[in-house]
DRENLOKOL-312126 format. One line per field, with one value per residue: residue number from 1; residue in one letter; x, y, z of N, C-alpha, C in turn. Coordinates in steps of 0.2 Angstrom, whole numbers, plus 5000, padded with zeros to 4 digits. Each point is the difference from the previous one (the first is absolute). Layout:
N
resi	NUM	...
resn	A	...
n.x	X	...
n.y	Y	...
n.z	Z	...
ca.x	X	...
ca.y	Y	...
ca.z	Z	...
c.x	X	...
c.y	Y	...
c.z	Z	...
***
This chain:
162
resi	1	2	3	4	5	6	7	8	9	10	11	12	13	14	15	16	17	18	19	20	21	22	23	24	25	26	27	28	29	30	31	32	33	34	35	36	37	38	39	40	41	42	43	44	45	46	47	48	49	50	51	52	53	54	55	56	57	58	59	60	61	62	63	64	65	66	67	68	69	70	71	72	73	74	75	76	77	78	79	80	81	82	83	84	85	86	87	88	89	90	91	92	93	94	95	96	97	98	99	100	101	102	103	104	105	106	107	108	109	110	111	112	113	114	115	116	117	118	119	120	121	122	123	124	125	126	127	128	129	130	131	132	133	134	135	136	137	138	139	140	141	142	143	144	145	146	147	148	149	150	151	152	153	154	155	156	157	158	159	160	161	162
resn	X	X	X	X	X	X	X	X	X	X	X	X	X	X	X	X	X	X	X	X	X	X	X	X	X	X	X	X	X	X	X	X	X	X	X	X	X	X	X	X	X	X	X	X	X	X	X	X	X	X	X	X	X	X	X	X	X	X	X	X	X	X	X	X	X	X	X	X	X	X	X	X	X	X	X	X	X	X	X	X	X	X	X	X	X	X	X	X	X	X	X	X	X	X	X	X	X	X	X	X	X	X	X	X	X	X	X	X	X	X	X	X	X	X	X	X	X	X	X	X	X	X	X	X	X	X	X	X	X	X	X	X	X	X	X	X	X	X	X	X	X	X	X	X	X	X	X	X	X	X	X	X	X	X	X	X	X	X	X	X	X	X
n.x	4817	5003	5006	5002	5005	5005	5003	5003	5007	4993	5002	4999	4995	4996	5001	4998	5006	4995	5001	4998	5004	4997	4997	5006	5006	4999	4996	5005	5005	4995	5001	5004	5001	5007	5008	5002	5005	4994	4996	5000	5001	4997	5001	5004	4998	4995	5001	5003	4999	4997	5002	5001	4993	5000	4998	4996	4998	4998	5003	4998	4993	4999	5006	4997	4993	5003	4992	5000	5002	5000	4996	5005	5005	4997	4994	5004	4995	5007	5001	4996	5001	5006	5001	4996	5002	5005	4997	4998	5005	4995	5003	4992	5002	5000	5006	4996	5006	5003	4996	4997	4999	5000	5005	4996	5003	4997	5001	5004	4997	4999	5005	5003	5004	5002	5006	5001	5001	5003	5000	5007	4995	5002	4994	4999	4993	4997	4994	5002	5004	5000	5007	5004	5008	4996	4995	5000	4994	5003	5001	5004	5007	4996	5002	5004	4994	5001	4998	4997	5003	4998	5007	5005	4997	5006	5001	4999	5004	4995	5001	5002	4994	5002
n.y	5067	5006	4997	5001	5008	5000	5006	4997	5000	4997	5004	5000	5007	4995	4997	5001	5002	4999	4998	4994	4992	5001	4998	4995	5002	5005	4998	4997	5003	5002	4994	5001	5006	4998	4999	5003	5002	4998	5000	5008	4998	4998	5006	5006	5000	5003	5006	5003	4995	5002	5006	4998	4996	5005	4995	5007	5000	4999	4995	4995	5001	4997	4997	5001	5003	5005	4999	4995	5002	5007	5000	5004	4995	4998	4997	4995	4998	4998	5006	5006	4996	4998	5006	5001	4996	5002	5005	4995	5000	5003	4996	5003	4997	5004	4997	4999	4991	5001	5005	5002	4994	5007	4998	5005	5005	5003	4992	5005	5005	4992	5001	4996	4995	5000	4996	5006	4995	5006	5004	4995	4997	5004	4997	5004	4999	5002	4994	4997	5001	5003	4997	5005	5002	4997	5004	4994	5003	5006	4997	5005	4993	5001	4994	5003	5000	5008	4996	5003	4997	4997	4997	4996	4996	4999	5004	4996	5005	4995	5002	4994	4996	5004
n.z	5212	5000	4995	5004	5001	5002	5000	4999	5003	5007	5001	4994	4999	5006	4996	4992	4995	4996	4992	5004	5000	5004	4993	5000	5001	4996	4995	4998	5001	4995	4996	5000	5000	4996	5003	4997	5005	5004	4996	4999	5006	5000	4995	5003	5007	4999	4997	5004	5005	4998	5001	5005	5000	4997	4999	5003	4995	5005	5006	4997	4999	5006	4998	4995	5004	4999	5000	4998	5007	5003	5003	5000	4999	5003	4999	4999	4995	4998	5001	4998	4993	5003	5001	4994	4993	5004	4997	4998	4994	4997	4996	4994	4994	4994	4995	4994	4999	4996	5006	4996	5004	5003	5007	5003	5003	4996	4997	5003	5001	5001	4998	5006	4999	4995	4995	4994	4997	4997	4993	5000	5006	5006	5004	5003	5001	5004	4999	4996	5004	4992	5003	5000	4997	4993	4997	5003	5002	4997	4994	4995	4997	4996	4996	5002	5002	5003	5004	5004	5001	5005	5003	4995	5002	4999	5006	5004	5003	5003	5005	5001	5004	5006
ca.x	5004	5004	5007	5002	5006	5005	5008	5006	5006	5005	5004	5007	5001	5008	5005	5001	4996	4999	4996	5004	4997	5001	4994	4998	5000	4995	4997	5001	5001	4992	4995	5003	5002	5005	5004	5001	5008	5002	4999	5003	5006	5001	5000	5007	5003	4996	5003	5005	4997	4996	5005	5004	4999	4993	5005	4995	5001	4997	5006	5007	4998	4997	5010	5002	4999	5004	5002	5000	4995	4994	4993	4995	4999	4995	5001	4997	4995	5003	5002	4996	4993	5005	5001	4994	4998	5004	4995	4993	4996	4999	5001	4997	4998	4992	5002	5000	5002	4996	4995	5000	4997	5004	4995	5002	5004	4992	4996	5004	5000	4997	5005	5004	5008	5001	5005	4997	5005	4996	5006	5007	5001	4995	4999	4996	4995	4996	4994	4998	5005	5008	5002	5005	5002	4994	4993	5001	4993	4996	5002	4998	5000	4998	5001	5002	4994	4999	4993	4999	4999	5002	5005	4997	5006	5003	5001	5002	5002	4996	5002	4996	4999	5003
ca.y	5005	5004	5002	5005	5001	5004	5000	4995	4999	4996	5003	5000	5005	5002	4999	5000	5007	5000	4998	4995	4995	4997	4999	4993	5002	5006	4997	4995	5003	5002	4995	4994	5005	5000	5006	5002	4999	4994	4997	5000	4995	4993	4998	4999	4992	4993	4999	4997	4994	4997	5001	4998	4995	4997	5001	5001	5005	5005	5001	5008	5008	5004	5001	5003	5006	5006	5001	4992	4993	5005	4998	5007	4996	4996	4992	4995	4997	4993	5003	5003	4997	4996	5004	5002	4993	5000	5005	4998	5003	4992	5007	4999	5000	5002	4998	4995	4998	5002	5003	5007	5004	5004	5006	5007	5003	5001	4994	4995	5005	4999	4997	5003	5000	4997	5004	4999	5001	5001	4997	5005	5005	4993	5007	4998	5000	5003	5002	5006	5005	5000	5007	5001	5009	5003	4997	4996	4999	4999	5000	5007	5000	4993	5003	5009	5005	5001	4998	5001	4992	4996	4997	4992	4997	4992	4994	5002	4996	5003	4995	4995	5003	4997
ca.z	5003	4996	5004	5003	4999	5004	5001	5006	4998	5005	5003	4995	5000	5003	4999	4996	4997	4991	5000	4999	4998	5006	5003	5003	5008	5001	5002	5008	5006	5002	5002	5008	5005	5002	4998	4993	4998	5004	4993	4995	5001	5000	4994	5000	5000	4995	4995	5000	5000	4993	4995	5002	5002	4993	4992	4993	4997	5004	5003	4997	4998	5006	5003	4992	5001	5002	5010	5004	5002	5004	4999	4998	4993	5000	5002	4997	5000	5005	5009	5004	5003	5005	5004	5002	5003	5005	5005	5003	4994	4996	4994	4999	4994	4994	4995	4999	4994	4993	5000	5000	5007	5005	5008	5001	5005	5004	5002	5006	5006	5006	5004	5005	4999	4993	4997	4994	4994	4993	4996	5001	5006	5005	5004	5007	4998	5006	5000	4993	5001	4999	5003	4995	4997	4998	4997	4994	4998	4991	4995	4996	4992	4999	4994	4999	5001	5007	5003	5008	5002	5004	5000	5000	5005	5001	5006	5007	5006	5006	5006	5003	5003	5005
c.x	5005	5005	5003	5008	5002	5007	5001	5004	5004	5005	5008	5004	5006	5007	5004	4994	5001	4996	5002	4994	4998	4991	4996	5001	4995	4993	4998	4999	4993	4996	5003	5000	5005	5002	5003	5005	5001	4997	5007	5010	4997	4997	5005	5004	4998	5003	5008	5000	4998	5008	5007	5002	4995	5005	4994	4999	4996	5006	5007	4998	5003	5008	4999	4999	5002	4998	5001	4993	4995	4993	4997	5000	4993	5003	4997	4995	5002	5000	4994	4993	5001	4998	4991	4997	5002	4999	4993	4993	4997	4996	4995	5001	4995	5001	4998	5001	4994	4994	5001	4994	5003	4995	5003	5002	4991	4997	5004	4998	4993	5007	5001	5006	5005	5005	4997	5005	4996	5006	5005	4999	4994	4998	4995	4993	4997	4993	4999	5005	5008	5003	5007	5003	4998	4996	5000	4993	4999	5008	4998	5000	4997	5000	5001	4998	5000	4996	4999	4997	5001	5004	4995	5007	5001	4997	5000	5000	4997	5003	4995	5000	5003	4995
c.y	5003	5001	5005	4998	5000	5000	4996	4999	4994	5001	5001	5008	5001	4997	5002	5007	5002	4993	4990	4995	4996	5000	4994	5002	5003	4995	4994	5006	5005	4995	4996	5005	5000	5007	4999	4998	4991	4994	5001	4997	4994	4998	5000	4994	4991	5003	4999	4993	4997	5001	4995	4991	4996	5002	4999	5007	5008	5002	5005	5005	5003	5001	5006	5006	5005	5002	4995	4996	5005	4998	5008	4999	4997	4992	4997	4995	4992	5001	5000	4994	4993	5004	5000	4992	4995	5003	4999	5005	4995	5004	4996	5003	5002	5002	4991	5000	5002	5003	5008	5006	5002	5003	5005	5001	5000	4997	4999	5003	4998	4994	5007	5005	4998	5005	4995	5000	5000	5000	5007	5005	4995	5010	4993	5002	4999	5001	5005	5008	4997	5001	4999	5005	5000	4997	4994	4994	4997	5000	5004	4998	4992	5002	5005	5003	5001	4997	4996	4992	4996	4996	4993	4997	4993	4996	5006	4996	5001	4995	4996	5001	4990	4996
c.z	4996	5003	5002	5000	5008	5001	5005	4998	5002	5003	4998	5003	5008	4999	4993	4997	4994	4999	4994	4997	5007	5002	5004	5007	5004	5002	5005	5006	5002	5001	5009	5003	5004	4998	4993	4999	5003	4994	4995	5002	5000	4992	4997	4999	4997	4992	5001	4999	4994	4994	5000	4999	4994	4992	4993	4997	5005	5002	4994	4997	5007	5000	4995	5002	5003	5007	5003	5002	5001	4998	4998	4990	4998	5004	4994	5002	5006	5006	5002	5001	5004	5006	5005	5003	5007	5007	5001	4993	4995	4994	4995	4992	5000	4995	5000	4993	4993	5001	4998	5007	5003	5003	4997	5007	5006	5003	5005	5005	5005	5003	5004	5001	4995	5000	4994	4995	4993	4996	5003	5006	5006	5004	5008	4997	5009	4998	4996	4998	4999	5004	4996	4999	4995	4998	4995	5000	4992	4997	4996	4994	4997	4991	4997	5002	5008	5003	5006	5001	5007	4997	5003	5007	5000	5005	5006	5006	5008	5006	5002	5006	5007	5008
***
């Protein structure tokens, strides 16, 4: 199957206008089908939380930061996959110790509903269709050289099922 792109925003666009680090939000709020702004408080407040009560090197990047706590910063890795796991997500590795074998983004597109984490960004993944504010299917730079590649993927996360 051939993947396929589409704009989604999740619904960021009614609320906030430009352009931010809130890709974790965004895609949670396509994949649950929740509202955009009701995800992106209760990361709010788990960063807060987190920041407040945890004495690890995460937690005081998160006070250091000149916006604070805002999830349009991004989320950290401790939060959001607490957040996903808690939620009824169950989250699937394809990094394996000392192997140089990687999926590609392709091999995933007879899952369903998946939020896909690849390196330094997470996006929703719908039966073979990105959806996302942009095309983040291929990878452009591989040893200097321009070159149209699928993006290899850590892990992802699919909801169990109830």
């Amino acid at each position: 199957m051939e993947l396929e792109f589409k704009f989604n925003d999740g619904g960021r666009s009614k609320y906030f206008k430009g352009e931010t680090g809130d890709c974790v939000t965004r895609a949670i709020a396509i994949a649950t089908g929740e509202d955009y702004m009701t995800i992106y408080d209760q990361f709010f407040i788990r960063n807060k939380l987190y920041s407040e009560t945890k004495k690890t090197k995460v937690a005081r990047q998160m006070k250091s930061r000149t916006n604070g706590l805002s999830p349009r910063n991004g989320i950290y890795k401790e939060i959001y996959h607490k957040y996903l796991l808690d939620n009824g997500w169950k989250y699937i590795s394809l990094v394996k110790f000392g192997s140089k074998e990687r999926t590609k983004l392709d091999e995933l597109t007879h899952l369903d509903n998946i939020i896909v984490c690849i390196p330094r960004h997470i996006m929703c993944m719908k039966k073979g269709v990105v959806n996302d504010i942009g095309d983040t299917r291929y990878s452009y730079w591989e040893n200097r050289e321009v070159k149209k590649a699928v993006r290899t993927v850590n892990g992802y996360f699919i909801k169990e099922k109830e």
